[in-house]
N, C-alpha and C positions, 0 to 999 in steps of 0.2 A: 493544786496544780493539776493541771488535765489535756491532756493531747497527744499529738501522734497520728498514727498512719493505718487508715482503716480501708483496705479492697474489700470490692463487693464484686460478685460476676452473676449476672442476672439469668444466663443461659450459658453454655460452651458456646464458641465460636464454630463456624465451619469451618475454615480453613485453616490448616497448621502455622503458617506465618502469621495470620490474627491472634489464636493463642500463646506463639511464640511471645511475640511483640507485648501482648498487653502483660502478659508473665515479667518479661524481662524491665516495661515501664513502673509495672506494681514494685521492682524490686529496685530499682532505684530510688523510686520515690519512698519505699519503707529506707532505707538505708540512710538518707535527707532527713528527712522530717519526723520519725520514730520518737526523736528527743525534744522535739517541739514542745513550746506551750499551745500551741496551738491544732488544732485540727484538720486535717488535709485528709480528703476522700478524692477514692479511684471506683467509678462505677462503670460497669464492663457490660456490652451486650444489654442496654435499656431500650425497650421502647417508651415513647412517648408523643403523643400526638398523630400519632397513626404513622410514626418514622422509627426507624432504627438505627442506636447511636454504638459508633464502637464504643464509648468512653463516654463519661463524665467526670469532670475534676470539679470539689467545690472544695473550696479554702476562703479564708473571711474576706478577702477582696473581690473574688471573682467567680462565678459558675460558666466552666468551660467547655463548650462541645468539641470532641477532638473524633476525629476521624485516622483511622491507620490505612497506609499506604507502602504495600513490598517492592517499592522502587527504589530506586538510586542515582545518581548522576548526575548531570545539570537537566533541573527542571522548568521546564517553559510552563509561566502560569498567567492564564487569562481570562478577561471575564466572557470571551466569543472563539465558541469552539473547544477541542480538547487540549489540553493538556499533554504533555507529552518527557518522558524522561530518557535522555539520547536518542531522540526523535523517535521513542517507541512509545504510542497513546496510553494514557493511565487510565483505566476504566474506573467510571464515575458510580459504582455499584449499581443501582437499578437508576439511576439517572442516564442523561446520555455523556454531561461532563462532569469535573470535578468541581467545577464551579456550581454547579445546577445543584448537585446534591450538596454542599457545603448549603449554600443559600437555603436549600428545603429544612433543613437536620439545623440551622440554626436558628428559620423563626419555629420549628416544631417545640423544641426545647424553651423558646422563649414561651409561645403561646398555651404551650402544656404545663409549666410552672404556670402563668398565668389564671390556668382552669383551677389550678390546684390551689388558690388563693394566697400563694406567694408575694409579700412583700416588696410593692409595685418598682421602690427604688432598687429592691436587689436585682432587679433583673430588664431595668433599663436599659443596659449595654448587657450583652449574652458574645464573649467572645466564641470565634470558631477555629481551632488551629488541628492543622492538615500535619500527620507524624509519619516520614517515610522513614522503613526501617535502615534503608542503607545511606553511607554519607549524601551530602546534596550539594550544589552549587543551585542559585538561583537566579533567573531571568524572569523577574514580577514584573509582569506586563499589566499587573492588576491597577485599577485607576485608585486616587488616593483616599476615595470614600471607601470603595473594599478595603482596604489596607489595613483603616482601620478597626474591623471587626473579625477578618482571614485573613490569618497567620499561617506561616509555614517553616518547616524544623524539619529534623531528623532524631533519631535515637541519642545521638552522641552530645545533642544540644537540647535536649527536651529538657532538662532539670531547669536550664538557664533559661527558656523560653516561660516557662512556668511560673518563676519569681517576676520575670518582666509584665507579663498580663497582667492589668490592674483595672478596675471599676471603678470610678470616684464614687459612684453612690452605691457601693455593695457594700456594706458593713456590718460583717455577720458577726457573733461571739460566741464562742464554743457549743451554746445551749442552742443556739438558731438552728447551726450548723448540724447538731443533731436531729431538732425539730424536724429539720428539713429532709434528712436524711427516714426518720419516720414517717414525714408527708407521702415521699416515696417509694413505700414498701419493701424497704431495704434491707428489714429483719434478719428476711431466712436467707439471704444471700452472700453472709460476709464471708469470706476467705481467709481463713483465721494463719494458715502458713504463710500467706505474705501480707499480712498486717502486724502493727507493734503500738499498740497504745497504754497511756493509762488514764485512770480516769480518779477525779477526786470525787465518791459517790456525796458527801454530807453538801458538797455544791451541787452538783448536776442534779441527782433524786428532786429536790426540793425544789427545781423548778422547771421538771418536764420528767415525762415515765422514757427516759434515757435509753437509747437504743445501745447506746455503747455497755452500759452497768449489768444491761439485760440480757446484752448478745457473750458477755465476756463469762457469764457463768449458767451456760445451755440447762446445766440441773435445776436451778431455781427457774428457768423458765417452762421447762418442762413440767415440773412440779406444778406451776403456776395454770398451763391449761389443762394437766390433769383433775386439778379442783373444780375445773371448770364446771358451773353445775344449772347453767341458765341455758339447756338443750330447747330448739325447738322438737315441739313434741312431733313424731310422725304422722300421727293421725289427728288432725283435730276436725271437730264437731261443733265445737259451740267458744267464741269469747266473751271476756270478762269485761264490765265497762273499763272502757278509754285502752285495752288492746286491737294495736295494728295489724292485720293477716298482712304479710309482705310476699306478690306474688310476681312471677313472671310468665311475659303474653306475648302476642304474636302481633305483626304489624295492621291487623287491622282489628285488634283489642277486642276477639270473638267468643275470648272467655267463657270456652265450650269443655274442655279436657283438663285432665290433672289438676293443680294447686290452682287454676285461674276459674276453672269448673266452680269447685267447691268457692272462690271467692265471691265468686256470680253468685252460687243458688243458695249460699247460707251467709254470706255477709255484706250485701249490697254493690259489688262491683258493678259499676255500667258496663254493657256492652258499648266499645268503640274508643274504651279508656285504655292509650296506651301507657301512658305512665301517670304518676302521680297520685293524688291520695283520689279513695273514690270508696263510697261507703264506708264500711271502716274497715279500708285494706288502702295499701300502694301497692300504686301495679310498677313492675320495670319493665324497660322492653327488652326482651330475646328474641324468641321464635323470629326469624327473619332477616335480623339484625347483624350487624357483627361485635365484634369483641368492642371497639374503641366505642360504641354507643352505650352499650353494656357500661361499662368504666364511667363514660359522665355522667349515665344517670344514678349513677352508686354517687357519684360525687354529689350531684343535686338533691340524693336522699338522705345522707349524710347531715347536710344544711338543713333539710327540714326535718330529721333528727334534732338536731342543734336548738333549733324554735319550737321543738313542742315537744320538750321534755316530761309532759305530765303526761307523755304516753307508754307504753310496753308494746314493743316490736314486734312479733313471731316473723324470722326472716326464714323463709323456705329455702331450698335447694335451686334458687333463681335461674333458669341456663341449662341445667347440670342433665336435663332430661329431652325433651324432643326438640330442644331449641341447639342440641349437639353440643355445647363451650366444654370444656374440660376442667373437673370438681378445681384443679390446682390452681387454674387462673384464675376464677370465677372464688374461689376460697381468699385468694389474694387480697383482694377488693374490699373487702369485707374484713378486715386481719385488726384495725382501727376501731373497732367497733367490742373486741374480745373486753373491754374496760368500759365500756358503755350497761350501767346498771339495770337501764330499761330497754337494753335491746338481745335478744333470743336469738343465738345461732345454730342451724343441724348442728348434729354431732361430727356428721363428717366433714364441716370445714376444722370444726379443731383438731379431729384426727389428724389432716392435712398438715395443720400446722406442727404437732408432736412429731411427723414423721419427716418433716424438712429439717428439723432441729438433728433428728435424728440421723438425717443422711449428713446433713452439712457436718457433722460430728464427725463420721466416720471418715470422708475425703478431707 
């Protein structure tokens, strides 16, 4: 037997009522579901698809985008125009309604599971439900095709709104639900004071490297990247047959400076190769780029990881250098890979990871 109630917070929030709110839902929902056979996640502060979600809820029926709102009252909701609670406008975050960014934050999450090779029937239906923190009365002006994907709650009825959301074709089982929970990089983010699970390991181990088994005993995981012992080397000079130099370039693949330098003049890089294999290196694109490109093309190197197993990786510090991304996101990406026998990471992405483990321990 295995489940229960696992928060994750992907960043702190900025404003106090977001982390009031998502604290106080985390605490409900551990209090519900803690005793479950089953599995319920609370994911806080996720980007995905070039959006940012307050929340994610996955449970076997459903993956839900929920958005928090410090309003109250009777709420006018429509699909032209704002929104308004006691005829005082509800700001739609960086959208202009609530509607606009609900719509955006719900196909982002559909279509970023999507990139992430998600299980086409779990994510057929992607519901979106609107959580205001104070009581609500309702004026849903929404027409009945919204209606049914944007929902609307408050604090007081979020438990009940929760069990109601259902998926016919979401059918996850514990070990998906973890899967999926690793597709997402969910590792170094769990919340361990407002989470309560347990886990059966002689099930789970045996069929997925368990995010729950792993994240539940920080020592063994620790231990696990301090063995870590397949460093990309700092300097290298020459490869071995069927090793990949894995480097990062700039938008117009000039393969002139640092790790893209050396891929050019010592192991066949073309010049004008922004990504993909090219002599015997992969290039990714940074210099120029932003972060969410970075991301899919780790995804699509990933997959040809996956197809050409008979090779050895050396993955450089991709980003990390005049391309500006920051070692921790850029470590992120890469985190799926720590169990991959034929691929080499710097040392300072698994620092990174020892030292979130490490932080996450102490808060």
């Amino acid at each position: 037997m295995s489940g229960g109630f696992i928060a994750f917070r992907c960043a702190n929030y900025d404003t106090t009522p977001e982390r009031e709110q998502f604290r106080l839902l985390c605490k409900k929902m551990k209090t519900k579901y803690s005793k479950s056979n089953r599995f319920y996640l609370m994911v806080g502060n996720y980007n995905i698809y070039d959006s940012e979600l307050d929340a994610i809820i996955i449970k076997n029926d459903a993956i839900i985008a929920v958005e928090f709102k410090n309003y109250g009252g009777n709420i006018v909701a429509t699909e032209n125009g704002e929104w308004t609670a006691n005829g005082v406008v509800i700001k739609g975050g960086s959208r202009k309604t609530v509607y606009q960014q609900a719509r955006i934050n719900h196909a982002a999450l559909k279509n970023g599971l999507k990139e992430l090779g998600i299980n086409e029937e779990w994510i057929k239906n992607i519901p979106t439900l609107i959580v205001f923190d104070k009581a609500i009365s309702i004026d849903n002006q929404l027409s009945g095709r919204v209606q049914t994907w944007l929902h609307i709650t408050d604090n007081a009825h979020f438990l009940d709104k929760i069990e109601d959301l259902t998926c016919a074709s979401t059918d996850m089982s514990n070990i998906d639900i973890i899967n999926l929970a690793i597709r997402l990089n969910l590792n170094p983010h769990i919340v361990q004071e407002l989470s309560d699970f347990s886990t059966d390991e002689s099930s789970t181990r045996q069929e997925s490297n368990d995010i729950v088994s792993v994240e539940s005993d920080d020592d063994k995981l620790t231990a696990l990247l301090k063995s870590y012992d397949r460093f990309t080397p700092n300097h290298i000079f020459s490869l071995r047959p069927q090793q990949i130099f894995v480097f990062g370039t700039d938008k117009k693949g000039s393969q002139r400076y640092g790790a893209a330098g050396t891929a050019c003049k010592k192991f066949g890089a073309q010049v004008g190769v922004i990504e993909g294999q090219t002599g015997s290196c992969y290039a990714l694109p940074t210099k120029g780029f932003n972060f969410v490109d970075l991301e899919k093309a780790v995804r699509r190197f990933k997959e040809y990881v996956d197809s050409h197993k008979q090779n050895i990786y050396l993955v450089t510090a991709v980003g990390c250098g005049h391309a500006g991304f920051d070692v921790v996101d850029v470590a992120g990406l890469f985190k799926e890979f720590v169990s991959y026998e034929n691929v080499m990471l710097p040392k300072i992405f698994i620092d990174e990871y020892i030292s979130s483990i490490n932080n996450n321990t102490v808060e």
